[in-house]
N, C-alpha and C positions, 0 to 999 in steps of 0.2 A: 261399814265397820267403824267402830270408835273407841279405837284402841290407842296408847302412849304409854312409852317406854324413854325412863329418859335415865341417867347417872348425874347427879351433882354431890354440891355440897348445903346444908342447911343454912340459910342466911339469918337465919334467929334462931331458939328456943321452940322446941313446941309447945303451942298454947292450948292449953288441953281444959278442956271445957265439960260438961254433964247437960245434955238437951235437955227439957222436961222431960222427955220420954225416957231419962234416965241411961241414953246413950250416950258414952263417952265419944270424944270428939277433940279430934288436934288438928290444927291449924300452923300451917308453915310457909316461908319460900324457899325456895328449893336454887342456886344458883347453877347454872349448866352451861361449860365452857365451851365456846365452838375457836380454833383455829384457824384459820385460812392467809393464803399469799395472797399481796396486795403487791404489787409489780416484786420487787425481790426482797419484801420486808413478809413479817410474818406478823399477823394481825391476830389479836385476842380479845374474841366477844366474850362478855358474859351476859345471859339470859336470867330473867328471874318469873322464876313460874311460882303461883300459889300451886297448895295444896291440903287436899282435906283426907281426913284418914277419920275411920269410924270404928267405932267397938275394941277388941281387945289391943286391935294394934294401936290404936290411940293409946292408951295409957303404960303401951310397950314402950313404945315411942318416947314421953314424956318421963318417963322413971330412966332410959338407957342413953338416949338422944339429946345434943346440945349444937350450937351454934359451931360448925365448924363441922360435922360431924358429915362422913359420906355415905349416901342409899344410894340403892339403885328402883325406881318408883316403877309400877304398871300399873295402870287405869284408865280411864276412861274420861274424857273433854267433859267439861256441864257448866254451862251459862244463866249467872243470876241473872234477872232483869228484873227495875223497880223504878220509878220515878220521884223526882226531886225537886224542888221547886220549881214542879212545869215542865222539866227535864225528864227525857228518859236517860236512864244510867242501865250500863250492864258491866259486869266482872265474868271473865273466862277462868275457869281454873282447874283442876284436876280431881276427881276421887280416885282416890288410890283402891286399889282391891291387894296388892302386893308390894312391900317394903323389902329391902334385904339390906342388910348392914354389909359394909364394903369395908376394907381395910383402909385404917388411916394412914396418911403420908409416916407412920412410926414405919407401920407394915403391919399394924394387929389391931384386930378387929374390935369396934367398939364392945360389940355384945351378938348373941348368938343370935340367927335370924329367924325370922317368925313368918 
């Protein structure tokens, strides 16, 4: 199974692109807070996951969506791999298949969910 479900906040702008194939296409990092005790202190991670969103929700995304902005993602893990000067290099990062806009710390929602 290859499944992820995660809640954050957008750490950039989505960069929303058009493949040749004339599929839209946005590109994000997603930041995603984890808390936990560390003997009687309370410790705050933040994670930073890319992610990629294809078709309508790309350019939902890019018209409604800013920097600051909170989803809740579902999709699925995919790993580029490519090499570089001699170098193998790979990126892990998410497709999304599902977005949903979350209320912002106001308490109201960026925009309706798709």
């Amino acid at each position: 199974m290859n499944t992820v479900s995660l809640i954050g906040n957008l750490g950039n702008d989505p960069e929303v692109t058009v493949l040749p194939s004339g599929t839209p296409m946005a590109n994000f990092r997603l930041a995603v807070n984890e808390t936990y005790r560390k003997g009687s202190e309370n410790v705050k991670k933040t994670v930073w996951v890319r992610i990629k969103v294809f078709g309508k929700r790309a350019e939902t995304m890019g018209r409604y969506l800013s920097k600051g902005s909170k989803i809740g993602v579902r999709g699925k893990l995919a790993l580029d791999e490519w090499e570089s000067e001699g170098q193998k290099r790979s990126k892990l990062y998410i497709v999304a298949d599902n977005i949903d806009f979350l209320p912002s710390r106001s308490g109201k929602s960026e925009a309706e969910p798709f």
